[in-house]
C-alpha positions as CSV (number, residue, x, y, z in Angstrom):
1,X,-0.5,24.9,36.4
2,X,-3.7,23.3,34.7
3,X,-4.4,23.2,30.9
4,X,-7.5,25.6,30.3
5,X,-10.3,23.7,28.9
6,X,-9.2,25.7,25.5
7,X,-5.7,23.8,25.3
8,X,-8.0,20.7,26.0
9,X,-9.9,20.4,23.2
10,X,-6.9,21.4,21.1
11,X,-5.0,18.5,21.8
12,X,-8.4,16.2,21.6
13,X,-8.5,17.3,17.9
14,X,-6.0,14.8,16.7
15,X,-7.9,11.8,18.4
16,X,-11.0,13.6,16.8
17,X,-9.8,13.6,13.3
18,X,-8.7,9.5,13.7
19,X,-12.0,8.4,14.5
20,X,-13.4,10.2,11.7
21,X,-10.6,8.6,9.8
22,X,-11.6,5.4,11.4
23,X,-14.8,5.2,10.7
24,X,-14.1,6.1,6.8
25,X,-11.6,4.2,6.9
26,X,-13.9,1.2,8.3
27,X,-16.7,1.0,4.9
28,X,-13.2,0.6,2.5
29,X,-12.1,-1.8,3.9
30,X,-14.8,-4.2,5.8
31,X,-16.7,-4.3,1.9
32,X,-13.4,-6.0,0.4
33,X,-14.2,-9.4,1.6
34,X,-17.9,-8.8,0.3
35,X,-17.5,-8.0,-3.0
36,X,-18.3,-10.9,-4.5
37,X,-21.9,-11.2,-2.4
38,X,-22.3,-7.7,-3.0
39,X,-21.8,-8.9,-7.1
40,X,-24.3,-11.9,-6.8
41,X,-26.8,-8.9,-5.1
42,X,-26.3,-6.4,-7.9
43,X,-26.1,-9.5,-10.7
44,X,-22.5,-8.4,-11.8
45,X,-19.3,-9.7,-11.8
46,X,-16.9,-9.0,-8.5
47,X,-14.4,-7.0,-11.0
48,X,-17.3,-4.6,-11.5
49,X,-18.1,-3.5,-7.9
50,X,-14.3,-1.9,-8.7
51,X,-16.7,1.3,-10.0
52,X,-18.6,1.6,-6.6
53,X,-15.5,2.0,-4.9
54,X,-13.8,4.4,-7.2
55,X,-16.9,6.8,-7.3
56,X,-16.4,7.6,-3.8
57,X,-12.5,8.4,-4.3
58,X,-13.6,10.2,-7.5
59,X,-16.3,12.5,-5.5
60,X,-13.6,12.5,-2.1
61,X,-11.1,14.6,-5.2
62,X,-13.8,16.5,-6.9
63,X,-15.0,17.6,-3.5
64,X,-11.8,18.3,-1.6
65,X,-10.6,20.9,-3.3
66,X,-13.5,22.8,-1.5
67,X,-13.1,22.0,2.0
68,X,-10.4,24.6,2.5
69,X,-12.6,27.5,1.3
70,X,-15.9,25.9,3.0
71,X,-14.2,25.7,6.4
72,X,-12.7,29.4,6.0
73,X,-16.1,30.4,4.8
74,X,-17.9,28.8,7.6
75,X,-15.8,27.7,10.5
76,X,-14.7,24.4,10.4
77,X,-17.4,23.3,13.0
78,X,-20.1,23.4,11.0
79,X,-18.5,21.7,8.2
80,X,-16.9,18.9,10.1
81,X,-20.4,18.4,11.8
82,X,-22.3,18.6,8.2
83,X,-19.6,16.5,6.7
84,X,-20.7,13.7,9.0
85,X,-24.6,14.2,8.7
86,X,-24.0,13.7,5.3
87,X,-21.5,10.9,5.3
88,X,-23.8,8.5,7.5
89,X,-26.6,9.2,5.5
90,X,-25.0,8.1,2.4
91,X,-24.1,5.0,4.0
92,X,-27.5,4.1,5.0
93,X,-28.5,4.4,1.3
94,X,-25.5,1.9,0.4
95,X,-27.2,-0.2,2.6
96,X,-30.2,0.3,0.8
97,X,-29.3,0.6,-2.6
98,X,-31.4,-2.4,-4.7
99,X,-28.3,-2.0,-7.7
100,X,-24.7,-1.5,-9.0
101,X,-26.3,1.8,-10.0
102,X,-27.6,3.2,-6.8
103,X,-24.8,1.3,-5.1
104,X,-22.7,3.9,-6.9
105,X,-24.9,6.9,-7.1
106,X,-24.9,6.3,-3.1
107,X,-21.0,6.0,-2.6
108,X,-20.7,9.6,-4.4
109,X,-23.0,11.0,-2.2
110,X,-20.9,9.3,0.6
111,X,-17.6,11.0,-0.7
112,X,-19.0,13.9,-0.5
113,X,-19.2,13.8,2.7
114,X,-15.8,12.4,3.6
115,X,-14.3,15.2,1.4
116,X,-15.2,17.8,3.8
117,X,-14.5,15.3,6.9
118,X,-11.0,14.4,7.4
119,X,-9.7,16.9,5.2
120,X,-11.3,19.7,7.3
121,X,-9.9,17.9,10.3
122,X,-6.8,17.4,9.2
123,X,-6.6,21.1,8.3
124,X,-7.4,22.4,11.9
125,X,-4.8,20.4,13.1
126,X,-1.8,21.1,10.9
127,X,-2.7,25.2,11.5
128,X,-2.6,24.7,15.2
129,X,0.6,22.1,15.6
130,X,3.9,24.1,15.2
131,X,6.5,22.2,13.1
132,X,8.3,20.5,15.9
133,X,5.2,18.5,16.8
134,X,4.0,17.8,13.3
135,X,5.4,14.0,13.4
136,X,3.3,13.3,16.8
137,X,0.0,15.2,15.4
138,X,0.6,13.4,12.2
139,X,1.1,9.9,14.0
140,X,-1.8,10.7,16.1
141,X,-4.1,10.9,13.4
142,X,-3.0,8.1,11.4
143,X,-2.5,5.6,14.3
144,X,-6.2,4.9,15.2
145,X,-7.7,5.5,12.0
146,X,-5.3,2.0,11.4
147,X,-7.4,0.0,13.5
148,X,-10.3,0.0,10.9
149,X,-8.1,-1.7,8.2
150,X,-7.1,-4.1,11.1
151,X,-10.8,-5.6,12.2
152,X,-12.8,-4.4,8.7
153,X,-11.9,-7.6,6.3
154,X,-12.3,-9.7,9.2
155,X,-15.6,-7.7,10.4
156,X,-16.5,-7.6,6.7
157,X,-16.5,-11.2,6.2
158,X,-18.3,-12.2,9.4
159,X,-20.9,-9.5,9.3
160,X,-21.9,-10.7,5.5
161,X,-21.8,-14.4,6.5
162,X,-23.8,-14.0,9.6
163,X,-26.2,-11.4,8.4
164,X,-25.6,-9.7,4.8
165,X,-23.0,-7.4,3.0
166,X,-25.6,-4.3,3.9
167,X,-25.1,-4.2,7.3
168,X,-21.9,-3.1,7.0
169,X,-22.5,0.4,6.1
170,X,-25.3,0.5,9.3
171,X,-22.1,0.3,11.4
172,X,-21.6,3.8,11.1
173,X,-24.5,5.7,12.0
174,X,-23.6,4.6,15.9
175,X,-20.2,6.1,15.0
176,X,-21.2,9.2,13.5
177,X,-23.8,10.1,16.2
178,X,-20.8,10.0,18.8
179,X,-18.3,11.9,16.7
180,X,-21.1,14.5,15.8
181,X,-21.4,15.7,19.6
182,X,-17.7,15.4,19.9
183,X,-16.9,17.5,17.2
184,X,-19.6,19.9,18.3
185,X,-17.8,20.4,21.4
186,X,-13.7,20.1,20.1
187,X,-13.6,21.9,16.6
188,X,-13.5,25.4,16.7
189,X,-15.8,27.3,15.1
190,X,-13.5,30.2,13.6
191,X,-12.6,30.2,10.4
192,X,-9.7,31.8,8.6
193,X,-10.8,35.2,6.2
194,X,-13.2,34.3,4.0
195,X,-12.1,34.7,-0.1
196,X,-13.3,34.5,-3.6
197,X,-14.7,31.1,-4.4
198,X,-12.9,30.0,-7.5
199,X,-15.9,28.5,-9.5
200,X,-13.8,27.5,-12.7
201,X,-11.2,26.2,-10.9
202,X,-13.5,23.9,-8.9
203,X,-15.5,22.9,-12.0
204,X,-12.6,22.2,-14.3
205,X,-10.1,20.1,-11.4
206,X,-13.3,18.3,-10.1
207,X,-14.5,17.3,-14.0
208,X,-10.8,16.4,-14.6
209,X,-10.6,14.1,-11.8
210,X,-13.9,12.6,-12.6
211,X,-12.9,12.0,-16.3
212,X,-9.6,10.7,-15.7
213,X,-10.6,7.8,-12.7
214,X,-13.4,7.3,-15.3
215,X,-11.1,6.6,-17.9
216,X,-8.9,4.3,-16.3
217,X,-12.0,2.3,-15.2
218,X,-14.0,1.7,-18.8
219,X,-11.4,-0.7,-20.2
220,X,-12.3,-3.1,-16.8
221,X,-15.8,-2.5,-18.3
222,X,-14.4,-3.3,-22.4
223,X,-15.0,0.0,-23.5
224,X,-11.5,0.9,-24.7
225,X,-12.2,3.5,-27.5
226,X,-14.6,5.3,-24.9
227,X,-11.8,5.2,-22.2
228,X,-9.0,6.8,-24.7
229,X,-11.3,9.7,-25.4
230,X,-12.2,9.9,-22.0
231,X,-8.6,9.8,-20.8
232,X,-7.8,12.7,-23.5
233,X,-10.6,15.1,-22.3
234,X,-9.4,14.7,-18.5
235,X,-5.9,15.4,-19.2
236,X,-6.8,18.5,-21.1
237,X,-9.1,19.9,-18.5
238,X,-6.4,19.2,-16.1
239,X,-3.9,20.8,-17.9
240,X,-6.2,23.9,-18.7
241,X,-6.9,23.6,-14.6
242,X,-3.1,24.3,-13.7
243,X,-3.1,27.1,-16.4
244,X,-5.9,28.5,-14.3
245,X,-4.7,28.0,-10.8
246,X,-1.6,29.5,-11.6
247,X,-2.9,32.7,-13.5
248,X,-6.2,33.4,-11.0
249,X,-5.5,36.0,-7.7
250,X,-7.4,34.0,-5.4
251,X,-7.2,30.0,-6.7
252,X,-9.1,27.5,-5.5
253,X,-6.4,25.0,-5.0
254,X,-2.8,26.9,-4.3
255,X,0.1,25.1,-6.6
256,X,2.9,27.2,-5.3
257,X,3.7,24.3,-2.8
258,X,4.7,22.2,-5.9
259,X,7.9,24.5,-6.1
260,X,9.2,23.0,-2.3
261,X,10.9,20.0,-3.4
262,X,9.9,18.0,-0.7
263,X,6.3,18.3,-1.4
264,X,7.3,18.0,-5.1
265,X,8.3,14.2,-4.4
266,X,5.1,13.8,-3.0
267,X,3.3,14.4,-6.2
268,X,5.5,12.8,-8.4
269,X,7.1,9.6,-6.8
270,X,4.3,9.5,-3.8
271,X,1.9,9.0,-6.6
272,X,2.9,6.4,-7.9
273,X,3.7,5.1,-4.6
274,X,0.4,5.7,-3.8
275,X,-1.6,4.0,-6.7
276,X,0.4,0.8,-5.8
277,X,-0.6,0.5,-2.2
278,X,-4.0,1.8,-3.6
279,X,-4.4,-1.3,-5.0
280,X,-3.9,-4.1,-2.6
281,X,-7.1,-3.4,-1.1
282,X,-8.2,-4.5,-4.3
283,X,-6.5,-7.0,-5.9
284,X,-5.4,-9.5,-2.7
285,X,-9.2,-10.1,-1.4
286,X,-10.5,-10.8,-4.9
287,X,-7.2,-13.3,-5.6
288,X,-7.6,-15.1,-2.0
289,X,-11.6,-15.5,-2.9
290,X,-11.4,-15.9,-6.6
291,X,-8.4,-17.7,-7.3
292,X,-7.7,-19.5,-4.1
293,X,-11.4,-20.4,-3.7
294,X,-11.4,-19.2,0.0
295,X,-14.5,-18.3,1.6
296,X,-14.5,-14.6,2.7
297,X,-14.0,-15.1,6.9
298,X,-11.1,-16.9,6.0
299,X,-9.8,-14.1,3.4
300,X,-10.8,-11.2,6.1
301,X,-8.9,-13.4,9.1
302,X,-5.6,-13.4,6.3
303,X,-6.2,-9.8,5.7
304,X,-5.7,-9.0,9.3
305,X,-2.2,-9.8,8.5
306,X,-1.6,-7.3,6.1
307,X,-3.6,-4.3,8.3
308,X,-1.6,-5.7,11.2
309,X,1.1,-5.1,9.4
310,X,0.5,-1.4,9.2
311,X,-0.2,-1.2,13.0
312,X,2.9,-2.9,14.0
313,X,5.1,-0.7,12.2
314,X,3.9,2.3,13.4
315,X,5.5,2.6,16.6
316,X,8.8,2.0,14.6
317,X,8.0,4.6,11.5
318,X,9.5,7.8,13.8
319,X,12.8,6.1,15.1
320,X,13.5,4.7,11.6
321,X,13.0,8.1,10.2
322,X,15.2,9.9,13.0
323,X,18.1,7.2,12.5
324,X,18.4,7.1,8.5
325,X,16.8,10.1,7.7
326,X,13.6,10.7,5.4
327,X,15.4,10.3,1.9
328,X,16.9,6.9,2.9
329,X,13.7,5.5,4.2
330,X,11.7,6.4,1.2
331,X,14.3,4.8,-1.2
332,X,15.2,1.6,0.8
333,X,11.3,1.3,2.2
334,X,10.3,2.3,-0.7
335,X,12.1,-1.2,-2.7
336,X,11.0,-3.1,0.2
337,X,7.3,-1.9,-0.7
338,X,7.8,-3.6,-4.6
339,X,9.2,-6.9,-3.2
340,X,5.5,-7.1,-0.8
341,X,4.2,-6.9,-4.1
342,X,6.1,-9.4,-5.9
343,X,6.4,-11.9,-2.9
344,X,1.9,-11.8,-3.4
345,X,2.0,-12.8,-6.8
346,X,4.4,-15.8,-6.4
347,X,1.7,-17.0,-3.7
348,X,0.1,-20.4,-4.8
349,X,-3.4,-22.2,-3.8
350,X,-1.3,-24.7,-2.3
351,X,0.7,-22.2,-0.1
352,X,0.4,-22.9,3.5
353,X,-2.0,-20.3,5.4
354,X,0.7,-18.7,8.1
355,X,3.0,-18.7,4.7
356,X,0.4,-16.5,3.2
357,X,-0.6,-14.7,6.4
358,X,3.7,-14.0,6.7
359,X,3.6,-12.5,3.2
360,X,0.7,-10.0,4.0
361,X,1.9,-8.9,7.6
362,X,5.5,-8.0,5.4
363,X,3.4,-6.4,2.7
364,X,1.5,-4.5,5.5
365,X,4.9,-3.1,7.4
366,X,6.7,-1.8,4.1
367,X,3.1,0.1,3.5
368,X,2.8,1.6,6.7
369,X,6.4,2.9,6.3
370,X,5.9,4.3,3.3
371,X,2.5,5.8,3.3
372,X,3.6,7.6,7.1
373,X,7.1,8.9,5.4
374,X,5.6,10.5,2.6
375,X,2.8,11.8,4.7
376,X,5.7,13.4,6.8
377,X,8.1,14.7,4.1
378,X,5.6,16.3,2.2
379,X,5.1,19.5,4.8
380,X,8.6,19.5,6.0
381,X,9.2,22.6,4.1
382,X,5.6,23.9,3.8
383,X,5.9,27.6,5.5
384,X,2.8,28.1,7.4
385,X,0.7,31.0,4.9
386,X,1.0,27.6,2.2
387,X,0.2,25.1,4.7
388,X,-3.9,25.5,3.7
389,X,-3.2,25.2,0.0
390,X,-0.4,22.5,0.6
391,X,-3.2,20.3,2.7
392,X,-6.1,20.6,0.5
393,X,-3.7,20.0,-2.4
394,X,-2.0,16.5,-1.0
395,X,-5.6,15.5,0.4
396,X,-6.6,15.7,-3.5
397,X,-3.8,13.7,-4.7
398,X,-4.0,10.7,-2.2
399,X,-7.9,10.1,-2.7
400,X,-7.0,10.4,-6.6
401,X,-4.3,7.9,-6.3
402,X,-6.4,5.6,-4.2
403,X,-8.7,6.1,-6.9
404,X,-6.6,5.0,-9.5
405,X,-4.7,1.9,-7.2
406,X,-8.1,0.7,-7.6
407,X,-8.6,1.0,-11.2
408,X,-5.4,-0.3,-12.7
409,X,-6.4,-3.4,-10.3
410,X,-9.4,-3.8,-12.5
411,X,-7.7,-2.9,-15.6
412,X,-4.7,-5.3,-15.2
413,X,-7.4,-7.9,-14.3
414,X,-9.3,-7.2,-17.6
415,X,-5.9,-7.2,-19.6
416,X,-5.4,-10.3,-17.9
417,X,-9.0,-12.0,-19.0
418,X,-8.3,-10.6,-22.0
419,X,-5.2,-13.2,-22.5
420,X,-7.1,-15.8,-21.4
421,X,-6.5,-15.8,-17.8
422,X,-9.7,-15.4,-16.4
423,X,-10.2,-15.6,-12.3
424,X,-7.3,-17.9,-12.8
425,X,-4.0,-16.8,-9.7
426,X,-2.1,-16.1,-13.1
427,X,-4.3,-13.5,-13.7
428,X,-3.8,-11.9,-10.0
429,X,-0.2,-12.6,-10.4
430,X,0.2,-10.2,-13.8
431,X,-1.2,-7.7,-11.8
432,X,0.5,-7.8,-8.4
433,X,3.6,-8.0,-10.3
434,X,2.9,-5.0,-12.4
435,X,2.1,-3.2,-9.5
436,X,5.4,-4.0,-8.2
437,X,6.8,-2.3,-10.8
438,X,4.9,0.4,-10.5
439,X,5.7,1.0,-6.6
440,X,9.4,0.2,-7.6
441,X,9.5,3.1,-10.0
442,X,7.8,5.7,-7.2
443,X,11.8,5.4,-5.7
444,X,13.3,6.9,-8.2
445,X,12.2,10.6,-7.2
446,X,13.5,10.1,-3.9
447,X,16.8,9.0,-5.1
448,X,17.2,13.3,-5.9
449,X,16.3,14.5,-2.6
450,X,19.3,15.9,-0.4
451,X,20.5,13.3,2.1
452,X,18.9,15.8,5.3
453,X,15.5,16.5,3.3
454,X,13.1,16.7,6.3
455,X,15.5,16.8,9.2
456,X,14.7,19.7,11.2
457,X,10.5,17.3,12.0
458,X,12.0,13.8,12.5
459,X,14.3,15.2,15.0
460,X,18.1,15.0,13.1
């Protein structure tokens, strides 16, 4: 008997959804070997440019928290399809921008638009995969969207040297005109019962965020007394945010998933987890360039390593998972994930290139393992009527702890010029080893979970 055209299009989602994760997934990492052109354009220094990537996670968490109610309100067609529109034509005006400041001013506008983009997608698909299939849905989604990381330094590098850093963000408007008839064709348009809009609640989580990435990112700039009252007047917005979402009948972002300790360990050791792979991104392409005085092909060909890492542990993520189980993966993976980080900042200028490259492809598979395993554990235990709530709430989270990886690179880096380190690899290496211990203490959350925790998806 032959699939209708319906069950089609519902299994096309997936692949949908990893393009649009591919392309986002393309402009982070393709601009890491650029920064420091992108620096001498805007007249900064490369450590700077960390602001014009952390606006766009800052707007992806302000923003997010809307998607759910927009796609209910709307059908999830029409805001995948706008979420595109808008998303390609922020990144023509990063191509465009003549400064730092319209660099940045640009990047929001971009995050905006991804906030409503994967999110959205990745919505439709975990209300429409029962739980037995949430690993493959999961994996098919994540897969593709891999590839990015894999050519982007690499593609980065040569694009800048052969043309110039801007014509990195005209690579998606072929992209997005694709994925805009596709997804005009594969979403579906229903949405789920339309409710309240929760103004406070999206006004006080999305001005907590803000505050809070901004926080962490003044001391890169020296403003330390700035960033400690900054800090202070995020935390309390977030805090008065919870008291909200908790107290309001029809909240904007649903906390009851934070009771479920599986998703719990998500929140609390993922995020930490989280702001340590956040940073490598950061820190690696601005130690091979800065300290090691590579030029930035030969830092983007290195960086393949590290991406290719990810890819080449993918295919192994679900039969680890299945033969140790969830809670023994995110522990043991989780310390393997800390010694990536520590094994990068004993890297010298002298170390021999495949060395290097050997280092990064490690640093790449612990990552993947990680990053796929929380992904998973977090809606074991989700019943469906919190699924919603639980997606919007996690999609929040990771772009705020990307946000952040970013940030504590670029304050680590300051403490580090601060001490008189400069661009120096001592510098890079007080950071990657700090981040280390970050990522190391992300374990010990999983270390409480029950040894089946997530059995009944991985297939034990």
């Amino acid at each position: 008997m032959s699939d209708t055209p319906a069950e089609r299009r519902a299994r096309a989602v997936p692949w949908l959804v990893a393009c649009a994760f591919f392309m986002e997934n393309l402009d982070a990492t393709a601009i890491t070997t650029s920064l420091p052109q992108m620096a001498a354009s805007f007249g900064t220094r490369p450590e700077h440019l960390s602001i014009g990537l952390s606006a766009y996670l800052v707007a992806l968490a302000a923003f997010i928290p809307a998607s759910g109610w927009l796609a209910d309100r709307y059908g999830p067609r029409r805001v995948f399809a706008a979420a595109i529109g808008v998303f390609t034509f922020a990144s023509v005006l990063c191509a465009l921008a003549p400064s730092l400041a319209a660099f940045t001013a640009a990047r929001v506008l971009q995050g905006m638009g991804g906030a409503l983009m994967v999110p959205v997608g990745r919505l439709v698909v975990l209300r429409n995969t029962p739980k037995e299939h949430l690993v493959r849905a999961i994996a098919t989604v994540t897969w593709p969207g891999l590839a990015a990381p894999i050519i982007g330094p690499a593609l980065g590098g040569f694009i800048t040297a052969t043309w110039s850093w801007h014509w990195i963000f005209l690579v998606n408007v072929p992209l997005a005109a694709a994925l805009l008839v596709a997804a005009w064709w594969i979403i579906p348009s229903a949405g789920a019962a339309p409710r309240p809009f929760d103004l406070p609640g999206f006004a006080g989580s999305g001005a907590a965020c803000t505050l809070l990435m901004v926080g962490v990112e003044l001391p890169g700039h020296g403003q330390w007394m700035a960033a400690g009252l900054t800090l202070l007047a995020g935390a309390a917005l977030l805090w008065w945010s919870a008291r909200h979402f908790r107290r309001v009948a029809a909240p904007l972002l649903d906390l009851r998933p934070l009771a479920i300790r599986t998703f719990a360990v998500t929140v609390r050791g993922g995020s930490l987890a989280r702001i340590a792979i956040g940073s490598a991104p950061f820190l690696v392409p601005l130690m091979l360039q800065l300290a090691f005085g590579l030029p930035g092909t030969t830092a983007g060909m290195l960086l393949l390593a590290l991406f290719a890492g990810n890819l080449a542990m993918k295919p192994r993520t679900s039969w680890a998972m299945r033969r140790f189980g969830l809670r023994n993966v995110l522990v043991g993976n989780g310390m393997l994930l800390a010694v990536g980080f520590w094994l990068c900042a004993l890297l010298r200028v002298d170390t021999p290139l495949p060395a290097v490259a050997a280092v990064l492809f490690f640093c790449g598979a612990s990552r993947s393992m990680q990053f796929t395993a929380l992904n998973t554990i977090a809606f074991a235990n989700v019943p469906p009527p919190q699924m919603s709530g639980a997606s919007t709430l996690f999609s929040v989270l990771a772009q705020v702890n990307a946000g952040l990886g970013i940030a504590a690179g670029a304050l680590l880096l300051k403490v580090a010029e601060l001490a008189g380190w400069g661009h120096e690899p001592a510098a890079f290496r007080f950071a990657l080893g700090a981040m280390g211990l970050v990522a190391l203490a992300g374990v010990v959350d999983s270390l409480r979970l029950p040894a089946d925790a997530g059995a009944q998806v991985v297939g034990r």
